[in-house]
Short mmCIF file of the C-alpha atoms (twelve columns), coordinates in Angstrom:
data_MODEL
# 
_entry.id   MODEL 
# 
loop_
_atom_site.group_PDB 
_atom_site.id 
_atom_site.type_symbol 
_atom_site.label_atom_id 
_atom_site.label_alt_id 
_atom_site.label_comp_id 
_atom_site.label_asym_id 
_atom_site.label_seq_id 
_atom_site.Cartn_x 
_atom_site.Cartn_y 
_atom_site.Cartn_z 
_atom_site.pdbx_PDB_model_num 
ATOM 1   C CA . UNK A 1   25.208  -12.573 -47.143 1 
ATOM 2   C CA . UNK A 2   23.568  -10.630 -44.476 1 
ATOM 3   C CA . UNK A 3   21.137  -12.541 -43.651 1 
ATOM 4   C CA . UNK A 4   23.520  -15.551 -42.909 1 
ATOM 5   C CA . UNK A 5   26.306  -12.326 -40.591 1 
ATOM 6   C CA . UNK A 6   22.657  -11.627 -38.782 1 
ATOM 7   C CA . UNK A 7   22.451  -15.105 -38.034 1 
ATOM 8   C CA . UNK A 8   25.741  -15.804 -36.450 1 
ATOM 9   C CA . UNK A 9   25.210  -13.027 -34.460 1 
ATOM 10  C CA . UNK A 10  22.053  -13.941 -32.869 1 
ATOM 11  C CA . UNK A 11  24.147  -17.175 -32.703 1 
ATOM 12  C CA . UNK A 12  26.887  -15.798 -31.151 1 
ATOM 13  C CA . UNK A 13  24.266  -13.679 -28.320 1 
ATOM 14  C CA . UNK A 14  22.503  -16.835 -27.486 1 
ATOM 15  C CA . UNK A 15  25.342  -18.877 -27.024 1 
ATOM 16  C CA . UNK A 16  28.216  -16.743 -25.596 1 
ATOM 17  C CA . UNK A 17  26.285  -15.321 -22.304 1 
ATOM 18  C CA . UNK A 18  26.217  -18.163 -19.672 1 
ATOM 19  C CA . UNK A 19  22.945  -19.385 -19.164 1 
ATOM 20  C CA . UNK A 20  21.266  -22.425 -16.669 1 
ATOM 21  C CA . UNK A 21  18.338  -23.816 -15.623 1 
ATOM 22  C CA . UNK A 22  16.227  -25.068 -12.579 1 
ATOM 23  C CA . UNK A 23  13.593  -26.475 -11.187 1 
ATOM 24  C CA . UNK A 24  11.636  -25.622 -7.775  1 
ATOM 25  C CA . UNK A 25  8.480   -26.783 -6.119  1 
ATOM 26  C CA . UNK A 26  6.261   -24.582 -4.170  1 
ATOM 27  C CA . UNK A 27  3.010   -24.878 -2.590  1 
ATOM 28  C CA . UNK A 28  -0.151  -22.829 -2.713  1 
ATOM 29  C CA . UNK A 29  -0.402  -20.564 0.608   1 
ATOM 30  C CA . UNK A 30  3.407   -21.154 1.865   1 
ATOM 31  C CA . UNK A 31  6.794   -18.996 1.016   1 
ATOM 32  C CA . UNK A 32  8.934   -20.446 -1.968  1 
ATOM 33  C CA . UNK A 33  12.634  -19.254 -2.941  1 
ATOM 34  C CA . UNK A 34  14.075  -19.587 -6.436  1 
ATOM 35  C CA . UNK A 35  17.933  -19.293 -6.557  1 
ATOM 36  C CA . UNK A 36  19.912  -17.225 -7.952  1 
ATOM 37  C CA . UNK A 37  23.764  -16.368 -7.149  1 
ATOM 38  C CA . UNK A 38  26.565  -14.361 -8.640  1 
ATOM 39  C CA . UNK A 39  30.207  -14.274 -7.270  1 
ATOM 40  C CA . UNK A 40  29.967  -10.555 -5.515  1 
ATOM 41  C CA . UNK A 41  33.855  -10.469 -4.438  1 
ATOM 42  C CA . UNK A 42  34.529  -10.798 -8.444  1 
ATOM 43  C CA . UNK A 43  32.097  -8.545  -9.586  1 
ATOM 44  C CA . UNK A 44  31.763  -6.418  -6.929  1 
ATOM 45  C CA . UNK A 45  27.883  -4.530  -6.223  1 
ATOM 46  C CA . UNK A 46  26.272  -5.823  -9.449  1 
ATOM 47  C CA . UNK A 47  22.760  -4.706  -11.073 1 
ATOM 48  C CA . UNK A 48  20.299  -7.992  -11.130 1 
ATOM 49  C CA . UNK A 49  16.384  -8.180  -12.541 1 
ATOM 50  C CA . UNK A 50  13.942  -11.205 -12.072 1 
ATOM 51  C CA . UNK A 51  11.409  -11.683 -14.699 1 
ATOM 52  C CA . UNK A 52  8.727   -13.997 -15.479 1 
ATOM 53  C CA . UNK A 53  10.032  -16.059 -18.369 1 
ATOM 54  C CA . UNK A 54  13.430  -16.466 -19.704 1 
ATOM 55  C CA . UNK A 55  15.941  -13.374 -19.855 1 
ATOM 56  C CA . UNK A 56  15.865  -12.033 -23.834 1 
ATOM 57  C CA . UNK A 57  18.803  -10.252 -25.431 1 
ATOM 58  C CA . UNK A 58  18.752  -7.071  -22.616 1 
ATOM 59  C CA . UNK A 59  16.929  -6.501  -19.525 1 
ATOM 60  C CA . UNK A 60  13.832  -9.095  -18.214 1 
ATOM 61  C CA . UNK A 61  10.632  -9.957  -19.536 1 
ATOM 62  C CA . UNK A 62  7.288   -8.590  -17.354 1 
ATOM 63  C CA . UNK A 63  9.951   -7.396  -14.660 1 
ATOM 64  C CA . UNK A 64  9.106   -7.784  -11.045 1 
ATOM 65  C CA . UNK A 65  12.244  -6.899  -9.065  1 
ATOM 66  C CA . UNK A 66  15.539  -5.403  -9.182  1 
ATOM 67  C CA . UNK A 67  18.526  -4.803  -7.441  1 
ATOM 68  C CA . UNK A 68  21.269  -2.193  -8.179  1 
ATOM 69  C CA . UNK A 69  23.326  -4.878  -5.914  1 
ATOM 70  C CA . UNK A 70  23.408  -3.111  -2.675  1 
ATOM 71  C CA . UNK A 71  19.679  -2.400  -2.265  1 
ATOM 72  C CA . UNK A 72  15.755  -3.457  -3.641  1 
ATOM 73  C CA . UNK A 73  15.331  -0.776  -6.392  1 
ATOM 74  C CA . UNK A 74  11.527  -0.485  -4.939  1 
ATOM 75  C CA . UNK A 75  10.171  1.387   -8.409  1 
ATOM 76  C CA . UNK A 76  10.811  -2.006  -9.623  1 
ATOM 77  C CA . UNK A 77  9.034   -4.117  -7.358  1 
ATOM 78  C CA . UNK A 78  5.318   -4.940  -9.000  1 
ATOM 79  C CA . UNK A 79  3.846   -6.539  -5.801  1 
ATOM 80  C CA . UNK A 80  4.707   -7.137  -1.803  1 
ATOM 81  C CA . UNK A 81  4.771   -10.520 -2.341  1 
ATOM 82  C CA . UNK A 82  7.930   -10.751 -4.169  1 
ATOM 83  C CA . UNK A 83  11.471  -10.287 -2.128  1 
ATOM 84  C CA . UNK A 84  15.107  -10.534 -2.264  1 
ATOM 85  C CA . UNK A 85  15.861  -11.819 0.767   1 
ATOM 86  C CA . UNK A 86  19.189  -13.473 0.479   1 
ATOM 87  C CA . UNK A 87  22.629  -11.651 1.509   1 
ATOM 88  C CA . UNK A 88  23.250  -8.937  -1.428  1 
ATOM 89  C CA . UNK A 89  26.411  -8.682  -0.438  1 
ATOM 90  C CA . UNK A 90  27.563  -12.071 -1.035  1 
ATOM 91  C CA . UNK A 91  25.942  -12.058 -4.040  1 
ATOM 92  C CA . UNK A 92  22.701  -13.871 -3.038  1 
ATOM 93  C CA . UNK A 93  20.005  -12.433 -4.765  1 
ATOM 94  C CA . UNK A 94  17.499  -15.450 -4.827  1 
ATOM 95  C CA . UNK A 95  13.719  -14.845 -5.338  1 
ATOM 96  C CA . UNK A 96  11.383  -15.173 -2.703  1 
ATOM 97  C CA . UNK A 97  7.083   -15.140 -3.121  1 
ATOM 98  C CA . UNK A 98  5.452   -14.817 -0.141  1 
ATOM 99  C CA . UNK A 99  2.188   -17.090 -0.063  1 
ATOM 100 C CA . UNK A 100 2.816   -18.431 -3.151  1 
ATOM 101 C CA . UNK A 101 -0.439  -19.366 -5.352  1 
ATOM 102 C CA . UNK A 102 -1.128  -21.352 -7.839  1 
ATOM 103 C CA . UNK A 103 -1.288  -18.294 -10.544 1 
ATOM 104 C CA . UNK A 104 2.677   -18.244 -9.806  1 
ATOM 105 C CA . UNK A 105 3.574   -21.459 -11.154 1 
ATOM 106 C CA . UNK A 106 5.725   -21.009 -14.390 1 
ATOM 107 C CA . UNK A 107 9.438   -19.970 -15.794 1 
ATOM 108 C CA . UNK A 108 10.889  -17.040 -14.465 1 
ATOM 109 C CA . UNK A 109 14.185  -15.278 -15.349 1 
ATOM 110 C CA . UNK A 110 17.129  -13.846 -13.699 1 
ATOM 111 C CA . UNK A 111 19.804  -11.410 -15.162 1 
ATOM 112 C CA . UNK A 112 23.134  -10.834 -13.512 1 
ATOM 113 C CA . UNK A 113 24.488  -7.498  -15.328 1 
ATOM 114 C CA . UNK A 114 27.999  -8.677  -15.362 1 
ATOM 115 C CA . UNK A 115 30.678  -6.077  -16.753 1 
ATOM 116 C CA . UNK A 116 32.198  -5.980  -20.111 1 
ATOM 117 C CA . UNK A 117 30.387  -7.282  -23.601 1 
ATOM 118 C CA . UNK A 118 27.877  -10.689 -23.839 1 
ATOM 119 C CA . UNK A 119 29.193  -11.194 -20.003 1 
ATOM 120 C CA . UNK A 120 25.711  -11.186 -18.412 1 
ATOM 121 C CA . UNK A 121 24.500  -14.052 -16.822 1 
ATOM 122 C CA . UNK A 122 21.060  -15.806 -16.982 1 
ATOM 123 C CA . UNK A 123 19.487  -18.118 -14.935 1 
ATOM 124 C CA . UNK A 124 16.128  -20.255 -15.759 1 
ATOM 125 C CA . UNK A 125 14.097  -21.259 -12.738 1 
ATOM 126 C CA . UNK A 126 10.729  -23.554 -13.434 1 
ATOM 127 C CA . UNK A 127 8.122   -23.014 -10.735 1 
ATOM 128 C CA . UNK A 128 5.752   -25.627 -10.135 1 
ATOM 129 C CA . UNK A 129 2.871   -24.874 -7.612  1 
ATOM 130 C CA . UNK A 130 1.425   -27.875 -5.821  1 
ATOM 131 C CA . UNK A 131 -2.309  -26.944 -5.046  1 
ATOM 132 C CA . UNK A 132 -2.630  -26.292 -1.135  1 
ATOM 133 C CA . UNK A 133 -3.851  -29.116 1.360   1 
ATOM 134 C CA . UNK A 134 -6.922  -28.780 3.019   1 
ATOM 135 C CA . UNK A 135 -5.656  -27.372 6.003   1 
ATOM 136 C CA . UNK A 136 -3.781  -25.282 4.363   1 
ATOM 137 C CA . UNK A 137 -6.559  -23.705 2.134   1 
ATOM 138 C CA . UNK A 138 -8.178  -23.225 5.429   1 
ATOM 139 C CA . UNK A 139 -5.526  -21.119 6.886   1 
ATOM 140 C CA . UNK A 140 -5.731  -18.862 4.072   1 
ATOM 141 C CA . UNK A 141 -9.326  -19.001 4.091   1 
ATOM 142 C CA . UNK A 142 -8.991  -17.536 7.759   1 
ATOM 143 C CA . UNK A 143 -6.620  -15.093 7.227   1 
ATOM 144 C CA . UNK A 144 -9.112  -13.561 4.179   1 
ATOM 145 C CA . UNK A 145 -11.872 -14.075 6.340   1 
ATOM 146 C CA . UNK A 146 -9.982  -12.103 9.863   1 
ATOM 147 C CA . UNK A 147 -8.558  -9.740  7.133   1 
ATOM 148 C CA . UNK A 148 -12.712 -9.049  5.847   1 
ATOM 149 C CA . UNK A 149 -14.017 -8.720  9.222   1 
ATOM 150 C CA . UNK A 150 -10.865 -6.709  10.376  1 
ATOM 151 C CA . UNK A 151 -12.092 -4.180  7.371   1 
ATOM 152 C CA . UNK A 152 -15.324 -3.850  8.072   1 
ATOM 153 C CA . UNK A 153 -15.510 -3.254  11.920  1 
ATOM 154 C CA . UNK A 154 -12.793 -0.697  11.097  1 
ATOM 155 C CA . UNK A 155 -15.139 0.570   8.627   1 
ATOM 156 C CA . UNK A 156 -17.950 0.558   11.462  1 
ATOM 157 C CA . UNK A 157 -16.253 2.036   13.763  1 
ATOM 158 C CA . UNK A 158 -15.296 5.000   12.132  1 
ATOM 159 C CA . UNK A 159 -19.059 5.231   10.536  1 
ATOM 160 C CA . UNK A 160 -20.126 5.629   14.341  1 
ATOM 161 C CA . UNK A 161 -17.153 8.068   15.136  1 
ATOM 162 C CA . UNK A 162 -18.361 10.043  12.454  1 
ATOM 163 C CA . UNK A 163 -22.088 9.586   14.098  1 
ATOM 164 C CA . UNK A 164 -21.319 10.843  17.520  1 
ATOM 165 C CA . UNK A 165 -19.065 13.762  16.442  1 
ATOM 166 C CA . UNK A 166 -22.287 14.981  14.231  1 
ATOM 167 C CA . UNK A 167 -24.719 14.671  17.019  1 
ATOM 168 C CA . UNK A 168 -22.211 15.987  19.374  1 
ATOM 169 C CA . UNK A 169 -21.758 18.896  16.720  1 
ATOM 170 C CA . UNK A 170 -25.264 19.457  16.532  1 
ATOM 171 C CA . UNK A 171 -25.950 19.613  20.537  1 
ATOM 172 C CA . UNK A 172 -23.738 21.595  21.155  1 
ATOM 173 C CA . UNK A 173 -25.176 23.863  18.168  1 
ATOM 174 C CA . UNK A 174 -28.400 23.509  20.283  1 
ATOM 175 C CA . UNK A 175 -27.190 24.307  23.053  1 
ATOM 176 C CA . UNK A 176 -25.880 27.801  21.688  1 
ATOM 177 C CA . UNK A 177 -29.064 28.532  20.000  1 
ATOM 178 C CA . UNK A 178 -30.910 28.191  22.903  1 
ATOM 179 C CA . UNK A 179 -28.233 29.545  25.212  1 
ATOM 180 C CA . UNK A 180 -28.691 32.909  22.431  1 
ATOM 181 C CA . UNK A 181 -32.982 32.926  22.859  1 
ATOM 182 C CA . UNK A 182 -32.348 33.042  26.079  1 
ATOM 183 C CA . UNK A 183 -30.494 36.077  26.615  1 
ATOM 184 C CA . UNK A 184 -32.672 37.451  23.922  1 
ATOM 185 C CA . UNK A 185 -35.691 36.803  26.183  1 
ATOM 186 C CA . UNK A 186 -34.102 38.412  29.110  1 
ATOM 187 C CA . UNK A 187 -32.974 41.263  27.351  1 
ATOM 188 C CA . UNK A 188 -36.481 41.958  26.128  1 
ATOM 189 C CA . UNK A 189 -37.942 41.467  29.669  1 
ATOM 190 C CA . UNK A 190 -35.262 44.118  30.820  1 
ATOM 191 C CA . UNK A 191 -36.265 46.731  28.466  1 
ATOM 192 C CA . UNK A 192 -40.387 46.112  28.898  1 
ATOM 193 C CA . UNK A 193 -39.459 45.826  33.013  1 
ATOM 194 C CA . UNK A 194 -37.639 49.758  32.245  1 
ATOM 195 C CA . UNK A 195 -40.091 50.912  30.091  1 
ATOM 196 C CA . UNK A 196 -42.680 50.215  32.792  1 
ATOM 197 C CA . UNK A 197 -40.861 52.015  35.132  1 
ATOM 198 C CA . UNK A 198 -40.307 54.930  33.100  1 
ATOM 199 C CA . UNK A 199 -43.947 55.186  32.057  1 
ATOM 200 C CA . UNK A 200 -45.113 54.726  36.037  1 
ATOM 201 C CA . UNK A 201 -42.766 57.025  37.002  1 
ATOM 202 C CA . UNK A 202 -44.321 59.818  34.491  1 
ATOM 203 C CA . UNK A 203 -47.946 59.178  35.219  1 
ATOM 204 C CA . UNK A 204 -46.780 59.448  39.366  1 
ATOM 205 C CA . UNK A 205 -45.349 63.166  38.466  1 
ATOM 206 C CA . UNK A 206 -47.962 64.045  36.345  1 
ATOM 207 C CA . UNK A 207 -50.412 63.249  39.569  1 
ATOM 208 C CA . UNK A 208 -48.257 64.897  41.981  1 
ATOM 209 C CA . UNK A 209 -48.243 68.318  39.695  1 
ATOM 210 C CA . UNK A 210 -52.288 68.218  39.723  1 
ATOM 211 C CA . UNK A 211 -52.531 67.846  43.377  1 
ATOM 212 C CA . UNK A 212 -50.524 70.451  43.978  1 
ATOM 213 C CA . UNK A 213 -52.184 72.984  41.546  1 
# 
C-alpha cells in the first residue's frame, strides 16, 4: 500500500509541473543562446537556475547560473563563459556560452521557481556543438596564441623592471658606501693634518725656550 501512495506521488511530481523541450545548434569557437522564458508581468521578479541536464524534483543538476529575477546571483555563476543576457525583466532569462566548445554539447536544464505548490516550470534544451571550420579553429588558435605571447612579454617585462630597480638599488647603495669612505678618508687626513701641526708647533717652542736660555 505504500509503495503503490509513493508511486503516485512521484507520478503526480513528474507530471503536474510543466515541462518542454528543445533543441539548439551551436558551433565550436562562436556564442550560442538556449531559450528560456517565463511570463514576468504574471509572476512578477521570479528566482530561475540553469543546469546541465534535466531539472530533478528541486533546484538544478551541476548548477551554473542563477537569477533571483532582477539580477545574476554571481556566487552561482561557475565560469565567465556562461550569461544571462536576455531582458530579466520581461522574463527573458535565456542562456548564453560565450565561445562555445565542443565539451558543451549536451542537455541542460532550466527551472522557473514559480509560486505556490508543483508550479515550477522546467525547460529541456539539447545542445549540439558542430566542430569549428578551419578558419574558425584558426581564430581561436590566434587568440590563444596573442593571449600566450601577451602573458609572457608581460611576464618579461616585469622580470626586467624588477632587474633595473635591483641594480638601481644597488648603485645607489654604492654610491653611499663610497660617498661614506670618503668622508672617512678626509676626516682622517684632517686629524693627521692637526696632529702635525700640534706636534710642529711643540717642537718650534721647545727650540725657542733653548735659544733663549
Amino acid at each position: 500500500m505504500v509503495r503503490r501512495v509513493t508511486l503516485m506521488l512521484q507520478l503526480l511530481l513528474l507530471t503536474v509541473s510543466s515541462s518542454s523541450s528543445r533543441k539548439v545548434d551551436g558551433r565550436a569557437g562562436e556564442d550560442v543562446t538556449l531559450p528560456c522564458k517565463y511570463d514576468f508581468n504574471s509572476n512578477g521578479a521570479t528566482s530561475v537556475c540553469w543546469g546541465r541536464g534535466s531539472p530533478p524534483l528541486t533546484g538544478c543538476n551541476q548548477q551554473i547560473i542563477a537569477t533571483d529575477g532582477r539580477e545574476v546571483i554571481e556566487s552561482s555563476r561557475v565560469s565567465s563563459r556562461y550569461q544571462l543576457l536576455g531582458r530579466l525583466q520581461d522574463g527573458d532569462v535565456s542562456l548564453t556560452i560565450l565561445n562555445a566548445t565542443e565539451e558543451d554539447a549536451g542537455r541542460y536544464g532550466c527551472r522557473v521557481e514559480i509560486q505556490g505548490l508543483f508550479n515550477d516550470e522546467k525547460y529541456d534544451v539539447d545542445l549540439t556543438i558542430e566542430k569549428a571550420s578551419q578558419s574558425t579553429e584558426s581564430t581561436i588558435l590566434n587568440r590563444e596564441t596573442t593571449h600566450i605571447y601577451t602573458e609572457k612579454m608581460t611576464r618579461h617585462v616585469t622580470t626586467v623592471t624588477e632587474s633595473l630597480a635591483t641594480r638601481s638599488s644597488n648603485s645607489i647603495n654604492t654610491q653611499k658606501v663610497q660617498t661614506t669612505t670618503g668622508v672617512t678618508v678626509s676626516l682622517v687626513c684632517v686629524v693627521l693634518l692637526l696632529t702635525a701641526l700640534v706636534t710642529a708647533g711643540a717642537v718650534i717652542k721647545t727650540r725657542w725656550n733653548q735659544l733663549k736660555m
